[in-house]
C-alpha positions in Angstrom: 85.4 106.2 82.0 82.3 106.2 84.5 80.3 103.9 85.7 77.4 106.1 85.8 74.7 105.1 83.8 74.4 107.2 81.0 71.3 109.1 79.6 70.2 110.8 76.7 69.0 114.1 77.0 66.2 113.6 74.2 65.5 110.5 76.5 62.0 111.1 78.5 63.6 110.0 81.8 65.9 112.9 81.6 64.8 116.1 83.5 66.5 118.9 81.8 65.1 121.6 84.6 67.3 119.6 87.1 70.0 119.4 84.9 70.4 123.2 84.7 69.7 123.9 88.1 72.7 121.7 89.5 74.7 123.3 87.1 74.0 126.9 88.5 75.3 125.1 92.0 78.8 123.9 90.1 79.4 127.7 88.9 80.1 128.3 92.9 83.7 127.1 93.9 86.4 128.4 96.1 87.7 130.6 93.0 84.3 131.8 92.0 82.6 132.2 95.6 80.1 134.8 94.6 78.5 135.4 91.5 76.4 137.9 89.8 73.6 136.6 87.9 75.6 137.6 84.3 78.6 135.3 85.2 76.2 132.6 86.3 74.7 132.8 83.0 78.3 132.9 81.7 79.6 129.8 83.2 76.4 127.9 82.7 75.3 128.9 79.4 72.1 129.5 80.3 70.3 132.5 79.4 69.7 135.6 82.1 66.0 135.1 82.6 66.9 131.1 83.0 69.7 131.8 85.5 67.4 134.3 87.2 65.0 131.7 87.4 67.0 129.4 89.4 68.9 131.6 91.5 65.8 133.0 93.0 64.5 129.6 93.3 67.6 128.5 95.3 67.5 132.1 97.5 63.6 131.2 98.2 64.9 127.4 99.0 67.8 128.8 101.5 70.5 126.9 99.4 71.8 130.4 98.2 72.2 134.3 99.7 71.7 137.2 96.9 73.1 140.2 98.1 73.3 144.0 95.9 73.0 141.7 92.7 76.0 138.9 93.9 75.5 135.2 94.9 76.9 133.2 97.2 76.4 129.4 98.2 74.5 128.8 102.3 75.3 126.1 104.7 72.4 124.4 103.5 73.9 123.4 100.5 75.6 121.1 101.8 72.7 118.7 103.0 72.5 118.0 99.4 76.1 115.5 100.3 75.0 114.8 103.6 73.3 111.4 102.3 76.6 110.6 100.5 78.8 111.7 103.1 77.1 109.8 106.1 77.2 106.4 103.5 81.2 107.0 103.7 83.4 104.0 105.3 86.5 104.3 107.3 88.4 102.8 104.5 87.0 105.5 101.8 87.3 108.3 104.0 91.0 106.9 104.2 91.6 105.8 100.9 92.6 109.2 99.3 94.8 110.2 101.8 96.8 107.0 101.9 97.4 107.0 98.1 98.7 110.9 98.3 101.2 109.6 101.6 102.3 106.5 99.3 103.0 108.8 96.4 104.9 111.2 98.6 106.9 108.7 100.2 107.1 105.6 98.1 106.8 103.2 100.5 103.3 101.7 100.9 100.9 102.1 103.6 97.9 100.3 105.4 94.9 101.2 107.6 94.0 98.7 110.6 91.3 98.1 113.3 91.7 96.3 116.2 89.7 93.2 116.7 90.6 90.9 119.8 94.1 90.3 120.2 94.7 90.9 116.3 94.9 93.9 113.9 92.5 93.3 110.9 93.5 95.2 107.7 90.8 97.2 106.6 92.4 99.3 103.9 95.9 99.5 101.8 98.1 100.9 99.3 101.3 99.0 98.5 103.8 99.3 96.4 107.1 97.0 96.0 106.1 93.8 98.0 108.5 94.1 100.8 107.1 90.8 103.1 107.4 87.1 102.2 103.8 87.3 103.1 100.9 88.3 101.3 98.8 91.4 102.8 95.3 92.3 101.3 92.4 93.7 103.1 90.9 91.0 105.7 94.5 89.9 106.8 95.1 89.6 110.4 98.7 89.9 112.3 99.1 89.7 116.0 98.4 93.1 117.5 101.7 92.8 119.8 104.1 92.3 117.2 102.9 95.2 114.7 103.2 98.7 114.4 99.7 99.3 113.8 98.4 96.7 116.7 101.1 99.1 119.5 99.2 102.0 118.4 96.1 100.8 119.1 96.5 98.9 122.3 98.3 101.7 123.8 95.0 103.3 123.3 92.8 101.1 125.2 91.8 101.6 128.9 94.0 100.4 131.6 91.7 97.8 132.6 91.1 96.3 129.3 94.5 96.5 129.0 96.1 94.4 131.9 93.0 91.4 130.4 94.5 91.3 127.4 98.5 91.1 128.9 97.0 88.7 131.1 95.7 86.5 128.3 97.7 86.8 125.0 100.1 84.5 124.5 103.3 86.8 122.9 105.3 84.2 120.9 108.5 85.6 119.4 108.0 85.8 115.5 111.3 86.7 114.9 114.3 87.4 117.4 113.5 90.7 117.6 110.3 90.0 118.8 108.5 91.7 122.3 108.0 88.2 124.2 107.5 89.4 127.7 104.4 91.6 129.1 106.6 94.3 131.1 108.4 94.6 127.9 104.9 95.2 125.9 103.8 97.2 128.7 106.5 99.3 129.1 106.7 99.7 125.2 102.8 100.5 125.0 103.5 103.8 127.3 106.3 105.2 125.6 103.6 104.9 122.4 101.2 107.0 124.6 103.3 109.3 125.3 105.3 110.0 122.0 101.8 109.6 120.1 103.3 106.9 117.2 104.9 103.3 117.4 108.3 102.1 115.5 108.7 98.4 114.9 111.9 96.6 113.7 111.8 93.2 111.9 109.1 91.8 114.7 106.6 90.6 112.8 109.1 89.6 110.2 112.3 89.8 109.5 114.0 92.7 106.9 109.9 94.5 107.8 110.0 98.1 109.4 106.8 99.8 110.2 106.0 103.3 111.4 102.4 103.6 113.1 100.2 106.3 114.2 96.7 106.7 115.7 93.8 108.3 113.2 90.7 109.6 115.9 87.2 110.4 115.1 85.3 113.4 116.0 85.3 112.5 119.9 89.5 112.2 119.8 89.3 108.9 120.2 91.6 106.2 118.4 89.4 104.4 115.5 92.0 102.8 113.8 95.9 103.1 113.6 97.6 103.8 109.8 101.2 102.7 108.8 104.1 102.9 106.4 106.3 100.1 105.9 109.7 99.7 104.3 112.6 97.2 104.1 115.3 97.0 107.0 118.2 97.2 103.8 116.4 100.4 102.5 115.9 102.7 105.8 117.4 102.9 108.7 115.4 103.7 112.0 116.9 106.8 111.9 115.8 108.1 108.4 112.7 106.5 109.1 111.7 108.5 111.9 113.5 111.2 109.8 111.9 110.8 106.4 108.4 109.3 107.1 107.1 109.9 110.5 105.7 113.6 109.9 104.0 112.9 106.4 102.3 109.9 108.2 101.4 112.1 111.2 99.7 114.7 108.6 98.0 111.8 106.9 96.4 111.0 110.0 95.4 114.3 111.1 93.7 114.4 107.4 92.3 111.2 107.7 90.5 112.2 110.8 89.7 115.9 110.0 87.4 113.9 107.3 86.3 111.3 109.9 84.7 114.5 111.6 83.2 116.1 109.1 81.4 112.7 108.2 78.2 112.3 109.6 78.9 108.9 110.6 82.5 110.2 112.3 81.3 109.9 115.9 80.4 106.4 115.2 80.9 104.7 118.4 81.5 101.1 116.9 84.5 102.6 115.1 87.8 102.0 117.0 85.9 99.6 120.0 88.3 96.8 120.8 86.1 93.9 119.5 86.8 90.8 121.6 87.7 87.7 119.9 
């Protein structure tokens, strides 16, 4: 089902031309990278002198290169997204990624910004409810006690970072709980160094998160992206075992699309917003 408004091609708003000439663009894929004008006329259904038509009209327009009778697709084709692709979010670039991680692993997953001295959910998959608590997109957890929130305060400058140390107050949710800021700190730079953050029943108890950083075009840290499971499901071992390199990959993909987004370079994605 679409929700795409739907036209009838005897209707007078539809422009059949246009309809015909997109589809000479759809015969081109990775399988069928270069064309002669009879298999365009093949896979369309047009006729030759139709499919001649608009092959020479996309040659003339620089969309498409015609070679010793063969087709192929330009790098000007793909202005024709660029609209699209520069209207993407950081949760819909995400979005596809995370559903192929929770999938692979089962467990579900969630994308966060940093804002202040919280992490602000901004995208998520789940799967078995594993927290007494109720995530959806728009829910806030202290940065300090999350997998997600490590991640991306281990990414912030050292200046910003001793402010914040100096003014968050680092209650202990659980017993488990980080409640000191040489412990944070100290914490914070293994994360820089290993590149991912592990957190064990701090932010709640039974609640295990794995964490790592998804950067934009610059390299910079825009967000962080989890899995989470149950402490009576996976040990920290199989964790780190099982889930840490499909997350790292999901990352990487997330922000391989980030920078092929027009909007990737954003610079408002991944600033620490103050409270």
């Amino acid at each position: 089902m679409t929700d795409e408004p739907t036209i009838d091609e005897q209707d007078g708003d539809f422009v059949q031309s246009l309809d015909r000439g997109l589809s000479v663009i759809r015969a081109f894929d990775a399988d069928h990278a270069s064309l002669s004008l009879s298999e365009v006329a093949a896979a369309t259904g047009l006729s030759r002198a139709a499919a001649r038509r608009f092959l020479h009209t996309l040659v003339h327009l620089g969309y498409m290169r015609g070679n010793d009778g063969r087709f192929t697709l330009r790098p000007k084709i793909l202005e024709l997204g660029y609209a699209y692709l520069s209207s993407l979010t950081l949760p819909e670039v995400a979005m596809p990624h995370m559903e192929e991680l929770v999938e692979e692993v089962r467990e579900s997953s969630s994308v966060s910004e940093l804002d202040g001295e919280d992490v602000v959910y901004i995208a998520r998959v789940p799967t078995k409810r594993i927290m007494t608590m109720t995530i959806s997109v728009g829910t806030r957890f202290p940065a300090y006690a999350t997998s997600m929130g490590r991640v991306l305060l281990a990414a912030q400058p050292e200046d910003w970072l001793e402010r914040y140390l100096a003014a968050v107050s680092l209650h202990g949710l659980t017993g488990r709980t980080i409640t000191s800021p040489g412990g944070l700190r100290q914490e914070l730079r293994k994360i820089r160094g290993r590149g991912w953050a592990l957190v064990d029943q701090e932010l709640e108890e039974g609640l295990r998160s794995l964490a790592a950083p998804i950067r934009n075009g610059d390299g910079r840290v825009v967000a962080a992206i989890n899995v989470s499971t149950h402490a009576g499901r996976r040990s920290l071992e199989s964790i780190v075992r099982d889930l840490l390199h499909p997350l790292l990959a999901t990352a990487e993909r997330i922000g391989r699309d980030l920078t092929a987004t027009p909007g990737g370079r954003n610079p408002a994605w991944g600033a620490a917003r103050p409270t």
